[in-house]
N, C-alpha and C positions, 0 to 999 in steps of 0.2 A: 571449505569445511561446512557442513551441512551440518542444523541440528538436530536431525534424527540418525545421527553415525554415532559409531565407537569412538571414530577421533572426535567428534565434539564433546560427548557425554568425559574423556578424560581430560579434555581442555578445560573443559566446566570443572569439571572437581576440585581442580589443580587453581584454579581462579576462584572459585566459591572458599574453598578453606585457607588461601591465602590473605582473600580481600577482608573475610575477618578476621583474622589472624590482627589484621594492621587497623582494629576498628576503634582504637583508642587513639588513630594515628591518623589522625585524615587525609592530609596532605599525601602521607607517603600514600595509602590505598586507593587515592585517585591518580597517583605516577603508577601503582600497579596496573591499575583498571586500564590506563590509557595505552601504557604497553603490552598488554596483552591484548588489546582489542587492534590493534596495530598487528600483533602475530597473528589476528585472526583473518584480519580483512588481506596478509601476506598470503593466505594460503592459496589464493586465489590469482596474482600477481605483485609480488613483492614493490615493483616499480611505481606500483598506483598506492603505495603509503605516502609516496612523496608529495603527490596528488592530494591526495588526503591532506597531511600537514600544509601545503602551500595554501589549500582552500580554507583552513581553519586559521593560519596567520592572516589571511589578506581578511578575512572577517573580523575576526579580533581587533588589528590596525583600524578598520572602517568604523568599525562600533565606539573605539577609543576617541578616534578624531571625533565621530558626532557627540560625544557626549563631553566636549570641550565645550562645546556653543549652549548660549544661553538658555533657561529655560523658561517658557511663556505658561500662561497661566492657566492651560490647561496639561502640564505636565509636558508637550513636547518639545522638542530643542531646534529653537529659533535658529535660521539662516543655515539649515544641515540638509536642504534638500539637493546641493549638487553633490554633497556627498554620500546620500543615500542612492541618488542614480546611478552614483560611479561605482556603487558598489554590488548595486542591482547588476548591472551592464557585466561587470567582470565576473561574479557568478553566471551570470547569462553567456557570455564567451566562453567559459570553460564546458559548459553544458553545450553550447554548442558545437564546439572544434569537435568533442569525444564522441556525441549522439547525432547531431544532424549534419555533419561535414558532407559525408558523401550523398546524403540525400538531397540536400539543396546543387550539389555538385550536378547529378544526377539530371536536377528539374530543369538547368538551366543548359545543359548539354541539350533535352529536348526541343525546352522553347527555340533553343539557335537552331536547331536542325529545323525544325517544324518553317524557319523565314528562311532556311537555306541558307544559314549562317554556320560552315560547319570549324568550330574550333575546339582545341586541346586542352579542356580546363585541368589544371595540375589532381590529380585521383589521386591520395593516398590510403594505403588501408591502414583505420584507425581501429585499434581495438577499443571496444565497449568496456568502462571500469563497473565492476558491481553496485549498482544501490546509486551511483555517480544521482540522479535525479534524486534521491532520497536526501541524501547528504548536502547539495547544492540549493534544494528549497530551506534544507535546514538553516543554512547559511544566509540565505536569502531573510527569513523570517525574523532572525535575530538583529542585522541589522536595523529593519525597519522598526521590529518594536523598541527600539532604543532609542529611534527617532522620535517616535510617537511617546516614548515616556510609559509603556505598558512593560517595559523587564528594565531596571537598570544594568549597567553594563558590568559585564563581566571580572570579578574582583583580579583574573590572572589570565594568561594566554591558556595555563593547563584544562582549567575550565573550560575555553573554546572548544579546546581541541577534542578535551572528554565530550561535550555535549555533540559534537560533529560526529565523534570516532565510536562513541560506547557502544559496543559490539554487539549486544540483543535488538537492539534497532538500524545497525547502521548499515545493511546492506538490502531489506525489505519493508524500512519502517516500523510501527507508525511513526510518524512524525510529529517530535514530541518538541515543545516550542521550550524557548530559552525560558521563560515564563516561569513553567512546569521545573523542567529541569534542575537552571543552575541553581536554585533556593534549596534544591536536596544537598546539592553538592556540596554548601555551604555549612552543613552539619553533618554529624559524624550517622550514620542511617543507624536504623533499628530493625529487627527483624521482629518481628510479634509470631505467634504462634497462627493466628490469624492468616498473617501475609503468606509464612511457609503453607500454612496447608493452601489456603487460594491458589499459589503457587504452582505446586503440581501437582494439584487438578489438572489447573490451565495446560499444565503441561504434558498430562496424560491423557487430556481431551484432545489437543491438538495435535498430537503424535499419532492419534486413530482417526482422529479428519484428514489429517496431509497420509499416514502411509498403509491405510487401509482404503479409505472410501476415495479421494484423489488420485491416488498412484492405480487402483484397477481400475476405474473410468476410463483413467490414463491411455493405459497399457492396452485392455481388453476392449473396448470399444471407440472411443475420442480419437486418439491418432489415427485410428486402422482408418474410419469415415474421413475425416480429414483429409489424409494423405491422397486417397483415391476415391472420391463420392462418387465416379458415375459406376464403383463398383456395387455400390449398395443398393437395396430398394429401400423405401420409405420409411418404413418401420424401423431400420436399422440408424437412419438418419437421423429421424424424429426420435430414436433413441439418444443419440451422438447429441443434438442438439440439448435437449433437457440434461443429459449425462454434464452437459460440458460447462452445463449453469451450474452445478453442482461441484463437479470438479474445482472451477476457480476458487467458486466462494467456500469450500474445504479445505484447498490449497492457501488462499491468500490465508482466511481466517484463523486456520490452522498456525500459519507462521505469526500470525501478530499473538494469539493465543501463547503459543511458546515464549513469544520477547516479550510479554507482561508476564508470564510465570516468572523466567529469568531474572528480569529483572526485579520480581518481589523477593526472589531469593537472594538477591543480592544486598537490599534493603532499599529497593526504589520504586516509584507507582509513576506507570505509563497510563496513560489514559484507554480508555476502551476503543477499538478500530472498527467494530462491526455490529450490528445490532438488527441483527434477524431481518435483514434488506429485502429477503421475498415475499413477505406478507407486507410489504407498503403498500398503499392502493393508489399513488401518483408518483410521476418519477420525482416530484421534488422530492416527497418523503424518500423515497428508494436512495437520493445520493445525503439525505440526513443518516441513513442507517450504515450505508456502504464507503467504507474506508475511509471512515469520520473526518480521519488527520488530513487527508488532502481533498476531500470535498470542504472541511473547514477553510484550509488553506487557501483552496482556490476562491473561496468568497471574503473573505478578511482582506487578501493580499491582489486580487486582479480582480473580483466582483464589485465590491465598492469603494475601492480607487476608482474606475470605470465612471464611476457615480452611483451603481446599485440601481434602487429603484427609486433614485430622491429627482427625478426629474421626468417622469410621468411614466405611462406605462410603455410607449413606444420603446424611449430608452432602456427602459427595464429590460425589453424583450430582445434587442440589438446586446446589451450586456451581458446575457443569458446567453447566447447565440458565440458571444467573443469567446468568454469564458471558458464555455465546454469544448469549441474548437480549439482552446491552448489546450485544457484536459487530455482532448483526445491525442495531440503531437507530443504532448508529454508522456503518455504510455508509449509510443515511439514513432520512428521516421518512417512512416508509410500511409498513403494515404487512407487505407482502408482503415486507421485510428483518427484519422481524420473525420472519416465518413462515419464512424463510431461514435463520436464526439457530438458530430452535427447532429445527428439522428435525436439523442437525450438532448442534447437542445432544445432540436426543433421540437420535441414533444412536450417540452416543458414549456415552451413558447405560448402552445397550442392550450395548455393549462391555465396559462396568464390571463390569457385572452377570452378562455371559458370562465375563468374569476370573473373579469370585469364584466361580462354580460349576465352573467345570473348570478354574483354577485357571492353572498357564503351557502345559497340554497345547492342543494346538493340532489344531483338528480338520477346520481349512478349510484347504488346499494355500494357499501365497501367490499361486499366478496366480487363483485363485478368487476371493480377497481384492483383489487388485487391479480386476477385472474387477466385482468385487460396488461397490467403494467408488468407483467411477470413473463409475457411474452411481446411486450415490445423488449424488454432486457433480455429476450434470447435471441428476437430477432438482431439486435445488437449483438450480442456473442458471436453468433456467424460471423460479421465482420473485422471484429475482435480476434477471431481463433484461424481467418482464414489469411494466407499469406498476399493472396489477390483479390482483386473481385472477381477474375475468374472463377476461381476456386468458390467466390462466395455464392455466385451465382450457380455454381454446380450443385450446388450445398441446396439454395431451395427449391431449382428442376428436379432433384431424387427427389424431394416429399412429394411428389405427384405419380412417381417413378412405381409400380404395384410389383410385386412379387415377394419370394419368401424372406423370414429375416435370419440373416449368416450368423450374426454376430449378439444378438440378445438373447439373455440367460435369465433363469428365473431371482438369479444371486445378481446379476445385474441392475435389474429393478429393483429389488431389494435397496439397493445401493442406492440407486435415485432415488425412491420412492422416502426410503430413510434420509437421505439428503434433506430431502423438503420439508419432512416431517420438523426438522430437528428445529425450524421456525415456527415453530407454534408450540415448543416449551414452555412452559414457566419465563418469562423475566429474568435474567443473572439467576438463571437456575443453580449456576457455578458456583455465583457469591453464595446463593442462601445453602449452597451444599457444606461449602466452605465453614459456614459460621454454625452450620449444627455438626461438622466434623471435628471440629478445633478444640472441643471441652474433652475430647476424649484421648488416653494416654498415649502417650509419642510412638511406644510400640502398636498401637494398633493403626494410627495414622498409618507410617511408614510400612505396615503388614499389608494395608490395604492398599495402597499406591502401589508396593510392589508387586501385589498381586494383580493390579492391570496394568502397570509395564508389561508384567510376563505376557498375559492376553493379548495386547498388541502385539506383540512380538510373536504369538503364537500364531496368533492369523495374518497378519500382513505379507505381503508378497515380498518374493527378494528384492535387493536393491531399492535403492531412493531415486526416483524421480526429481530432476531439479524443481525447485520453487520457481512457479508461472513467473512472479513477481520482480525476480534476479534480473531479467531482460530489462529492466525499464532503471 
């Protein structure tokens, strides 16, 4: 179930007028919440609820037992680190078995052949659960901050399972920490006039980035190159490529846009996932701006456990290098997320190392920085978008490749060109839309909202395009 469909928008209504309906009632409208984000993440495969529920009780049990043990005096709970490993390890199993089974199956099939070792490792075909890395870092996150004394632990199991399950984030994020979260859950929400109009904005903006400017990228240029680059020339590539920075960051942003509107609508605040990533002029800024929740994540929860940068610069640069190599296998099992991974590493490495030699003096103008980092993250997208290096390599032979271009249109450009622009808006353009929208009568709100629903809808191409993000 997709949230630019008919069937979502009548799920939604049916869950929106119910959940207030019970908002004198808390308890019961987070057993509604939790059962219907359960019918939602069923629509996709009923079997992987169980999944779902097994991973939400084994964290709950985990988080219970650590917050049995003592508490030391800066807030965290003494003698609880075999149980945070035990708890780390069995998210990390499940995450495994679903996403990387056949891939490690795979690698060790070739090492044996490569010594002439030929054996039959057991192959099964696992199907891939939606969001599964969304929901398993979720889980991950909460136990540890329990250890650490940064959320205490969960008042109820219902809790867990809402905070794992709640359906505007739980199958592409952002990933929203127990922290955040369960403190809402504990009081009955409120809806402000505010929060609904910011609301669907969000969600009238993101409905025209995911199924106008993503899905034709999509459709009319990005796959066609993709699929077959050495049919393209240059132009058409060098379009694909710029198109296909664009695309994600519409696509992703566009869905987390959605799961903050939703979720204001429902009387809750997710944090922001994205913050105009293409005008950063280094890649550290680029991954402060880009997908907030798990570049946060990956430095909270594996950057400085690592140790960070509290042990000079070498370490720093070797932890920076770890980091975004899990990064990259975390978007999924192929090497070329790997080699995606390494790459913003190695760039950021390469950053560290220009700090400590010239120190805060700055010697590249910021549009140069911009302009330099904007296509190292496309040279990145190639191997992000491509299934091989084969493929990726075909992908930068055609930019050299001359002849005419098949597939760019002057609405195409368009399309990019407005892409990129839309980073150099105003700041929370949305917010400050929001708060000079909000004083004015409810019928003109909802006139106005509904009159760009209708305009999406009037341009947009048929059919929905899956969310880039669903795979990982």
């Amino acid at each position: 179930m997709l949230f630019p469909t008919l069937a979502f928008g009548v799920f939604f209504l049916f869950a929106y007028f119910t959940a207030w309906s019970l908002d004198r009632e808390n308890g019961k409208r987070k057993l509604f919440l939790l059962l219907a984000s359960w019918v939602f993440y069923a629509q996709w495969d009923w079997r992987f609820v169980l999944l779902l529920i097994g991973s939400a009780v084994l964290n709950w049990g985990v988080a219970a037992l650590i917050a049995r043990k003592p508490l030391a005096d800066d807030g965290s709970r003494v003698g609880a680190g075999w149980l945070v490993a035990a708890g780390v390890a069995a998210n990390l199993l499940i995450l495994g078995v679903f996403k990387y089974y056949g891939f490690f199956v795979d690698q060790a099939l070739e090492l044996l052949s490569r010594f002439g070792w030929e054996r039959d490792l057991p192959l099964l075909q696992i199907v891939l659960p939606v969001g599964i890395s969304f929901f398993t870092f979720q889980g991950i996150s909460y136990v540890v901050d329990v250890k650490r004394g940064k959320t205490p632990p969960a008042k109820s199991l219902l809790d867990v399972m809402l905070l794992m399950s709640f359906f505007p984030h739980l199958v592409a994020g952002p990933i929203v920490r127990a922290s955040d979260l369960l403190p809402q859950f504990d009081r009955a929400p409120r809806l402000t006039r505010e929060m609904a109009t910011h609301g669907l904005l969000l969600i009238c903006w993101g409905l025209f980035k995911k199924t106008v400017i993503a899905s034709e990228l999509s459709v009319r240029l990005v796959d066609p190159v993709f699929f077959d680059p050495a049919a393209y020339s240059a132009l058409d590539i060098a379009a694909a490529v710029y198109g296909y920075a664009v695309q994600i960051y519409c696509d992703f942003s566009a869905y987390s846009d959605m799961a903050i509107g939703i979720a204001a609508l429902l009387g809750y605040s997710f944090p922001r996932n994205f913050d105009q990533p293409y005008r950063a002029a280094s890649m550290q800024a680029f991954w402060r701006r880009w997908h907030i929740s798990l570049s946060s994540w990956l430095r909270d929860y594996l950057y400085v456990p690592l140790g960070g940068g509290k042990r000079g610069l070498v370490a720093s640069c070797i932890n920076v290098m770890i980091t975004m190599l899990l990064g990259g296998l975390w978007h999924g099992a192929a090497w070329t997320f790997i080699a995606w991974g390494a790459l913003h590493g190695g760039v950021q490495v390469i950053e560290r190392l220009g700090r400590a030699v010239l120190g805060n003096r700055s010697v590249v103008p910021t549009v140069v920085g911009v302009v330099v980092t904007f296509h190292i993250v496309c040279l990145g997208w190639i191997l992000f978008r491509s299934e091989t290096f084969g493929m990726a390599l075909q992908v930068l032979e055609g930019l050299g490749r001359m002849g005419p271009a098949t597939l760019v249109t002057p609405f195409l450009l368009t399309l990019i060109v407005g892409g990129l622009a839309m980073h150099w808006l105003p700041p929370r353009a949305i917010e400050g839309l929001a708060e000079r929208m909000a004083p004015a009568p409810s019928l003109t709100i909802g006139v106005l909202i509904g009159l760009g629903l209708l305009l999406v809808e009037a341009v947009r191409p048929d059919g929905v395009q899956p969310f880039i993000y669903f795979q990982f």
